[in-house]
N, CA, C and O atoms as a printed pandas DataFrame, in Angstrom:
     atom_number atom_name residue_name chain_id  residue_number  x_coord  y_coord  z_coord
0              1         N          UNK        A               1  263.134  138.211   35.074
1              2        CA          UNK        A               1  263.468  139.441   35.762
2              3         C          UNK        A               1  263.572  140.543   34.715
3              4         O          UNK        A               1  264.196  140.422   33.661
4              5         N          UNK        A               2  262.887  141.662   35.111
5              6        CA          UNK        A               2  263.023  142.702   33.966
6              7         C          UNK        A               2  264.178  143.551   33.928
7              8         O          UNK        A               2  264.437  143.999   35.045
8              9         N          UNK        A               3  264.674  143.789   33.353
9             10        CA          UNK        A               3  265.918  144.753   32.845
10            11         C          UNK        A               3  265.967  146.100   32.301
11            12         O          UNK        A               3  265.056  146.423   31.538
12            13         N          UNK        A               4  266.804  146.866   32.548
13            14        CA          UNK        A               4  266.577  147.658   31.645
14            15         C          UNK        A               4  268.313  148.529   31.235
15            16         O          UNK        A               4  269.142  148.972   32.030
16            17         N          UNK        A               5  268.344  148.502   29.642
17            18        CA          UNK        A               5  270.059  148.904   29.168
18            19         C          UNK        A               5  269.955  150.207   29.722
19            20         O          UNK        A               5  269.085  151.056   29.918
20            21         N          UNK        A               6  271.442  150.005   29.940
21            22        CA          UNK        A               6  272.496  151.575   30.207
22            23         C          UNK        A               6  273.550  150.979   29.763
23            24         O          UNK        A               6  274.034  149.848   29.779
24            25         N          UNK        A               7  273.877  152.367   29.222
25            26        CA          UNK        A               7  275.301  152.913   28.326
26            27         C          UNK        A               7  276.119  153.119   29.440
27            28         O          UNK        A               7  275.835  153.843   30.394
28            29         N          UNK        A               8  277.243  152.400   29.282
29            30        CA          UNK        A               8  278.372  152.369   30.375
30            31         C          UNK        A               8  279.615  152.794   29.580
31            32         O          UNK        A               8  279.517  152.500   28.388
32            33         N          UNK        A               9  280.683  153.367   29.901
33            34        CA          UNK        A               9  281.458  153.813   28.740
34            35         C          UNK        A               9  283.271  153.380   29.920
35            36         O          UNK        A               9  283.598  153.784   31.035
36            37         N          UNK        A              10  283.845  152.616   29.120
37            38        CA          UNK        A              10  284.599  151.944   29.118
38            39         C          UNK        A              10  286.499  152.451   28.401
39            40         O          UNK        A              10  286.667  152.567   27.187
40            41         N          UNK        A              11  287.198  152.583   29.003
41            42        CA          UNK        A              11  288.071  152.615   28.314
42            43         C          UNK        A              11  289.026  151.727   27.441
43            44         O          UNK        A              11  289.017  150.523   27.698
44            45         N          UNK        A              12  289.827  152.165   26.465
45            46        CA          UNK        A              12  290.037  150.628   25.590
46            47         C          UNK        A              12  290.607  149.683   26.422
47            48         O          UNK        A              12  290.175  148.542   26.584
48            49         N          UNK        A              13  291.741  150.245   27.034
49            50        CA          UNK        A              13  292.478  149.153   28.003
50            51         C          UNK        A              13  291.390  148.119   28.636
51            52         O          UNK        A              13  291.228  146.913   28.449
52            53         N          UNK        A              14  290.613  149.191   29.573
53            54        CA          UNK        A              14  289.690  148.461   30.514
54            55         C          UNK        A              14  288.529  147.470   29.721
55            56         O          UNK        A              14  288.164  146.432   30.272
56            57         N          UNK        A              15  288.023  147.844   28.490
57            58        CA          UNK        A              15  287.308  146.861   27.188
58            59         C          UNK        A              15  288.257  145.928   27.281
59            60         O          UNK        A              15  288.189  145.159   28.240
60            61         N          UNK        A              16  289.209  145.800   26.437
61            62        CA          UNK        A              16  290.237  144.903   26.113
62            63         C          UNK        A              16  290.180  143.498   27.514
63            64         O          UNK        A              16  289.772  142.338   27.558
64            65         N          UNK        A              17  290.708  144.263   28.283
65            66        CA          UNK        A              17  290.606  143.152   29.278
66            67         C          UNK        A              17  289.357  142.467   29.682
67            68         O          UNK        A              17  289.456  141.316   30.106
68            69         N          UNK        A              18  288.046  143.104   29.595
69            70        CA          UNK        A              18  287.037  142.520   30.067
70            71         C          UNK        A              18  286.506  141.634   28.537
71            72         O          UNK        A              18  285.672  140.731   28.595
72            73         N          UNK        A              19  286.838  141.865   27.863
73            74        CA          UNK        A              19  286.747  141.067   26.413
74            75         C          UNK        A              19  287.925  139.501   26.477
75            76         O          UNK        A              19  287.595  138.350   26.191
76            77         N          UNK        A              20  289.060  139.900   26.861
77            78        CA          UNK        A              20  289.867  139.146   27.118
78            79         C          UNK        A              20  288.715  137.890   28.085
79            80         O          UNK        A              20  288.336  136.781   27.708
80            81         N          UNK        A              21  288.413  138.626   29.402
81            82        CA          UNK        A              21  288.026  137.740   30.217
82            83         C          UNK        A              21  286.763  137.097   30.114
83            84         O          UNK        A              21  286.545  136.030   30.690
84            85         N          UNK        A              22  285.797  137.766   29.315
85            86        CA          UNK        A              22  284.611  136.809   28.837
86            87         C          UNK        A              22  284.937  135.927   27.777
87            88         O          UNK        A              22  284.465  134.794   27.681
88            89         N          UNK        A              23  285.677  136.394   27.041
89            90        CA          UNK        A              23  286.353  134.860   25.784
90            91         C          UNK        A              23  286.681  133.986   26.836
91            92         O          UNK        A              23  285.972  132.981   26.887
92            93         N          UNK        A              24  287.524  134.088   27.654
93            94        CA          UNK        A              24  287.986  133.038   28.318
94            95         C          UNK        A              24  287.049  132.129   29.183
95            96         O          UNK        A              24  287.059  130.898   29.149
96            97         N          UNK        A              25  286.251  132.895   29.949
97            98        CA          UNK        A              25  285.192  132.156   30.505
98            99         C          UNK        A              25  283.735  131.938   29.304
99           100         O          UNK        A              25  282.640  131.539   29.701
100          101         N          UNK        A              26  283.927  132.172   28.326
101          102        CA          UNK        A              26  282.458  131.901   27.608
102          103         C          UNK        A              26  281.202  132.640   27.803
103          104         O          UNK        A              26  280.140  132.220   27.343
104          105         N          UNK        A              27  281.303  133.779   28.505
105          106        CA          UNK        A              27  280.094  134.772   28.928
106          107         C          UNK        A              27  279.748  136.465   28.400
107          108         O          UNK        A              27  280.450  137.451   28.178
108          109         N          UNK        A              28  278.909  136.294   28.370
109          110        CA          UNK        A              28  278.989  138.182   27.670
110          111         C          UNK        A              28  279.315  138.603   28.875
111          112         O          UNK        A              28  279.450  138.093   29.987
112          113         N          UNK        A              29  279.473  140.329   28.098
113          114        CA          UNK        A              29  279.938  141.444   28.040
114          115         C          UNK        A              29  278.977  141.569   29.648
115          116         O          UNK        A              29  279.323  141.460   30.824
116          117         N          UNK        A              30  277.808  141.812   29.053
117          118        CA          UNK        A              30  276.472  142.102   30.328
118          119         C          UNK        A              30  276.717  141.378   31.384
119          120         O          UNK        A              30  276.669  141.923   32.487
120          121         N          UNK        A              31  277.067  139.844   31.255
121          122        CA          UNK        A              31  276.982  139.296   32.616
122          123         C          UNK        A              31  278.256  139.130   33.220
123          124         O          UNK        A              31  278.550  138.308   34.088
124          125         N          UNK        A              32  278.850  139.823   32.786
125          126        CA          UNK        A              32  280.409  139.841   33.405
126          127         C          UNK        A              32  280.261  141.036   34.431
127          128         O          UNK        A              32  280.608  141.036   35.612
128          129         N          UNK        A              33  279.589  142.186   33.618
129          130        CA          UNK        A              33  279.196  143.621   34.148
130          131         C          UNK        A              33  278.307  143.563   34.928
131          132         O          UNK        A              33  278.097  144.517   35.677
132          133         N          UNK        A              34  277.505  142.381   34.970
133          134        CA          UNK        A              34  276.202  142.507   36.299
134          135         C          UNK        A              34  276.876  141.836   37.311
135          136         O          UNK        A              34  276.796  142.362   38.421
136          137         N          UNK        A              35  277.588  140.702   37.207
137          138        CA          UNK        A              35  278.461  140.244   38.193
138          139         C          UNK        A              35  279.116  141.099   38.969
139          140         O          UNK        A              35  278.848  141.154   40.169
140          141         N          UNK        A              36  280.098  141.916   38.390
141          142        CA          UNK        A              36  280.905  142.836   38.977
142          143         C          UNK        A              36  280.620  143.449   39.432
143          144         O          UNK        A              36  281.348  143.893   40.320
144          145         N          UNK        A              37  278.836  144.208   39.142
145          146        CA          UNK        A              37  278.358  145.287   39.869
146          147         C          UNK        A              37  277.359  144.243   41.318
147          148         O          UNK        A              37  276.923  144.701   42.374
148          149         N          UNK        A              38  277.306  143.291   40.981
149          150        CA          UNK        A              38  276.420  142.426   42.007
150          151         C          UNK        A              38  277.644  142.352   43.271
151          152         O          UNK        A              38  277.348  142.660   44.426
152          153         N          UNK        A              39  278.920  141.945   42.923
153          154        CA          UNK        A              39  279.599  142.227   43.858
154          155         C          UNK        A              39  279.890  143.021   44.956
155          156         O          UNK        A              39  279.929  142.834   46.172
156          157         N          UNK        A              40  280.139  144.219   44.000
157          158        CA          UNK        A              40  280.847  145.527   44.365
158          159         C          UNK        A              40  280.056  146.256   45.406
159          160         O          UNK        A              40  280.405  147.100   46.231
160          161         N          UNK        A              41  278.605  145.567   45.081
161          162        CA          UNK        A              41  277.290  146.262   46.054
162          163         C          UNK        A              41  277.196  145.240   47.245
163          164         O          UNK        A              41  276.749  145.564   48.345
164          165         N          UNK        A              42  277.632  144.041   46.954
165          166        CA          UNK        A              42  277.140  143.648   48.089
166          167         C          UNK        A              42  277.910  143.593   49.109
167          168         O          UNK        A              42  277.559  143.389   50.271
168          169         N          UNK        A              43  279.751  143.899   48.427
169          170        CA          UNK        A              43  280.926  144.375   49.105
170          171         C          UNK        A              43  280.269  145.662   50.104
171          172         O          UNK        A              43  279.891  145.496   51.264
172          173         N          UNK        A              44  280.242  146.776   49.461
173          174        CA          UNK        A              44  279.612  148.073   50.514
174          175         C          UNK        A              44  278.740  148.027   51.305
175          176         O          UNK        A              44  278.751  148.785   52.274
176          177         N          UNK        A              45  277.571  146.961   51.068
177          178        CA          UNK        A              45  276.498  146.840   51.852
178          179         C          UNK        A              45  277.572  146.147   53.220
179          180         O          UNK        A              45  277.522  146.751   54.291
180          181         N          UNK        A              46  278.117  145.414   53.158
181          182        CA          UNK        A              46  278.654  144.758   54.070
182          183         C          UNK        A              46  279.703  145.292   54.793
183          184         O          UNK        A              46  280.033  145.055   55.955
184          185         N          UNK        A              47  280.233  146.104   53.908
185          186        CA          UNK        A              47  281.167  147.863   54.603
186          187         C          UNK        A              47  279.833  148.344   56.105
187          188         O          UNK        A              47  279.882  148.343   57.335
188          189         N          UNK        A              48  278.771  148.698   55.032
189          190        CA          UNK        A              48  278.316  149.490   55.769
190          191         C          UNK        A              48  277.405  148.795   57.046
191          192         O          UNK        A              48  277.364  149.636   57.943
192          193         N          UNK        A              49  276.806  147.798   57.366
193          194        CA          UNK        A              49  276.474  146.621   57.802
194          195         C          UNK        A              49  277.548  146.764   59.157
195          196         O          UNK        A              49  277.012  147.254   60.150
196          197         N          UNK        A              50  278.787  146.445   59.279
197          198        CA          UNK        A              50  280.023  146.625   59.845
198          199         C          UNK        A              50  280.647  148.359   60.623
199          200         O          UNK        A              50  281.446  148.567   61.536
200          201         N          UNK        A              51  279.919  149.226   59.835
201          202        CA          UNK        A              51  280.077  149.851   60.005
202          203         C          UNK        A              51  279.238  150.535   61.230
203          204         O          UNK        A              51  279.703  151.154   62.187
204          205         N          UNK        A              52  277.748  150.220   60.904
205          206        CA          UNK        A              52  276.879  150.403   61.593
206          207         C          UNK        A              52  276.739  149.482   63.120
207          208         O          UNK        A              52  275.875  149.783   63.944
208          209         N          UNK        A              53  277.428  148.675   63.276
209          210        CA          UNK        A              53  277.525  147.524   63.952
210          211         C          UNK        A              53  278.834  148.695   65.000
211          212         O          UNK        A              53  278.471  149.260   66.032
212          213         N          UNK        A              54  280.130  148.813   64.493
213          214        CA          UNK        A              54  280.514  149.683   65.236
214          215         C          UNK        A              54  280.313  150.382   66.081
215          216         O          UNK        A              54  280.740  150.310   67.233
216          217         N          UNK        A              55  279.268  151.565   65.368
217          218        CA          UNK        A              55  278.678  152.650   65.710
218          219         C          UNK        A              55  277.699  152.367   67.203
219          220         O          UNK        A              55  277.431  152.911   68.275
220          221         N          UNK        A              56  277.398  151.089   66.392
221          222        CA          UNK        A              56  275.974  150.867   67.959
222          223         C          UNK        A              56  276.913  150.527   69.159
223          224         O          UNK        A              56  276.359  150.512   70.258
224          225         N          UNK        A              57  278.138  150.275   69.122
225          226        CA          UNK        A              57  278.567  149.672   70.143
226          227         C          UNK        A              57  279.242  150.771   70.733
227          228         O          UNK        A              57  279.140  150.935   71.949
228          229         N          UNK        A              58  279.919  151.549   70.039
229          230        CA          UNK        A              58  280.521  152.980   70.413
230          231         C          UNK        A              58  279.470  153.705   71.171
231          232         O          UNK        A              58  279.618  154.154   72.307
232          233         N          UNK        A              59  278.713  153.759   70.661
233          234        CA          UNK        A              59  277.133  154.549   71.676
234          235         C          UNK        A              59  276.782  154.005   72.626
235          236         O          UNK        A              59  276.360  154.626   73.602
236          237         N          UNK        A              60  276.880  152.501   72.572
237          238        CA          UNK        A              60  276.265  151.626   73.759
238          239         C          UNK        A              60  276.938  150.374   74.325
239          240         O          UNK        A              60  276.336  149.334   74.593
240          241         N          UNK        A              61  278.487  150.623   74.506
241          242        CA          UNK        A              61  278.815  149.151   75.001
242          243         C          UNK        A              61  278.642  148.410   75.666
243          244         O          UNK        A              61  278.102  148.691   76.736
244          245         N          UNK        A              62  279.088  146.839   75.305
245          246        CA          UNK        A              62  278.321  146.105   75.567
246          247         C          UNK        A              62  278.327  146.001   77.463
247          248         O          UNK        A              62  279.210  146.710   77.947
248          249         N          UNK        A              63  277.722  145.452   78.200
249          250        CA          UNK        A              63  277.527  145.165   79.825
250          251         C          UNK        A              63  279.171  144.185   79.933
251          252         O          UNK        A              63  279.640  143.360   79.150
252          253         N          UNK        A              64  279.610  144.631   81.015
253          254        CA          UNK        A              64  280.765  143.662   80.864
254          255         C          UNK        A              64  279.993  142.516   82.387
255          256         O          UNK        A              64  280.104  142.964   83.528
256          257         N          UNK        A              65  279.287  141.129   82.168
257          258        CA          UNK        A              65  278.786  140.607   82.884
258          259         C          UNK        A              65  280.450  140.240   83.786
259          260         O          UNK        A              65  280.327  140.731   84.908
260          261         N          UNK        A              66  280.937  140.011   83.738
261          262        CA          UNK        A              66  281.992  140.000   84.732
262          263         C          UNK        A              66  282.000  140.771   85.821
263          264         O          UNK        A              66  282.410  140.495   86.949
264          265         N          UNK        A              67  281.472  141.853   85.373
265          266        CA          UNK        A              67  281.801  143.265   86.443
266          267         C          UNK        A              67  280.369  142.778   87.535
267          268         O          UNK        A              67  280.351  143.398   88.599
268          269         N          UNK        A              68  279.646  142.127   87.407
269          270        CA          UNK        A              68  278.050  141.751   87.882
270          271         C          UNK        A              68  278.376  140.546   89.252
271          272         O          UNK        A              68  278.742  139.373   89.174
272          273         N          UNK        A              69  278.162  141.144   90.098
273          274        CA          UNK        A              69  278.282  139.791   91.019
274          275         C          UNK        A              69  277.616  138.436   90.886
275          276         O          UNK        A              69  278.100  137.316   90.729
276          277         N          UNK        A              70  276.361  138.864   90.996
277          278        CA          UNK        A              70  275.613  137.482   90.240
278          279         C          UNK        A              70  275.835  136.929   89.354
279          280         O          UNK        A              70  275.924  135.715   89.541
280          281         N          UNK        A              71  275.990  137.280   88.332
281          282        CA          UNK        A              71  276.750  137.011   87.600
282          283         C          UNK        A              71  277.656  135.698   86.942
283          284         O          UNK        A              71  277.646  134.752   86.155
284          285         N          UNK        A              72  278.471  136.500   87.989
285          286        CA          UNK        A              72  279.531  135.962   88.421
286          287         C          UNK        A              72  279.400  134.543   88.879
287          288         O          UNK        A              72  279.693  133.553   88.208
288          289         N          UNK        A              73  278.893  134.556   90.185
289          290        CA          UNK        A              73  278.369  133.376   90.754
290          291         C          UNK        A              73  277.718  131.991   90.041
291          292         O          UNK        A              73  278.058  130.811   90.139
292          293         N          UNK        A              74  276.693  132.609   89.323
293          294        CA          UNK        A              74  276.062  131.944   88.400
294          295         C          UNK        A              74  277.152  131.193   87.100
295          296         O          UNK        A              74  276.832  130.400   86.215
296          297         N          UNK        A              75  278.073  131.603   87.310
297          298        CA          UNK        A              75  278.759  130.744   85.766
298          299         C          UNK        A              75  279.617  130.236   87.043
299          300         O          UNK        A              75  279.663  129.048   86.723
300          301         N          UNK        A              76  280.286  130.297   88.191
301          302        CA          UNK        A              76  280.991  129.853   88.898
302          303         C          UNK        A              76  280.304  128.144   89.629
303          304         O          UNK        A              76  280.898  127.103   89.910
304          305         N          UNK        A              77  278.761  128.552   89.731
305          306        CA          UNK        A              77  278.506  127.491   89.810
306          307         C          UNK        A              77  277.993  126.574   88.714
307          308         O          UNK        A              77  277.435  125.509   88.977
308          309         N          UNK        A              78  278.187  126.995   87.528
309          310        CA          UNK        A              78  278.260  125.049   86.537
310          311         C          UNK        A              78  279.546  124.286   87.434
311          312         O          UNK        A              78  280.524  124.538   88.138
312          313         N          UNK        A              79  278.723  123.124   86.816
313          314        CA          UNK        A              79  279.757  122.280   86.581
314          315         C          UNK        A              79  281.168  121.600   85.965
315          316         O          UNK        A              79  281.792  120.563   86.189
316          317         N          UNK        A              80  281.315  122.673   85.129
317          318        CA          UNK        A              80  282.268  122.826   84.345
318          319         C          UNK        A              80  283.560  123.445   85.032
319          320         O          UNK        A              80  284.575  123.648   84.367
């Protein structure tokens, strides 16, 4: 997969700890930072996913088949 660097600029605290946490797990700097950003995106995508899912239903709710006589009938007669 091709790559390409960017300069990300970090504060010491916030270094410190992410240094802390790749010693501990055994991983660079980069793949700690692609992780986090692999997350963080797929967190919002799924914000927005949810969000949009809302929206369609606010515009168009759903049929309440209950309200349907046939419906009705039709699940009245299973067998269940």
């Amino acid at each position: 997969m091709a790559r390409t660097q960017t300069l990300v600029q970090f504060s010491d605290d916030l270094l410190n700890r992410l240094d802390r946490h790749r010693a501990r797990e055994g991983r660079s700097r980069s793949e700690i930072v692609r992780e986090a950003v692999e997350r963080y995106l797929a967190e919002d995508r799924e914000t927005e996913i949810d969000r949009l899912i809302v929206d369609a239903y606010d515009r168009e709710p759903p049929q309440d088949v209950w309200s349907d006589h046939a419906a009705r009938q039709m699940i009245e007669a299973e067998p269940w």
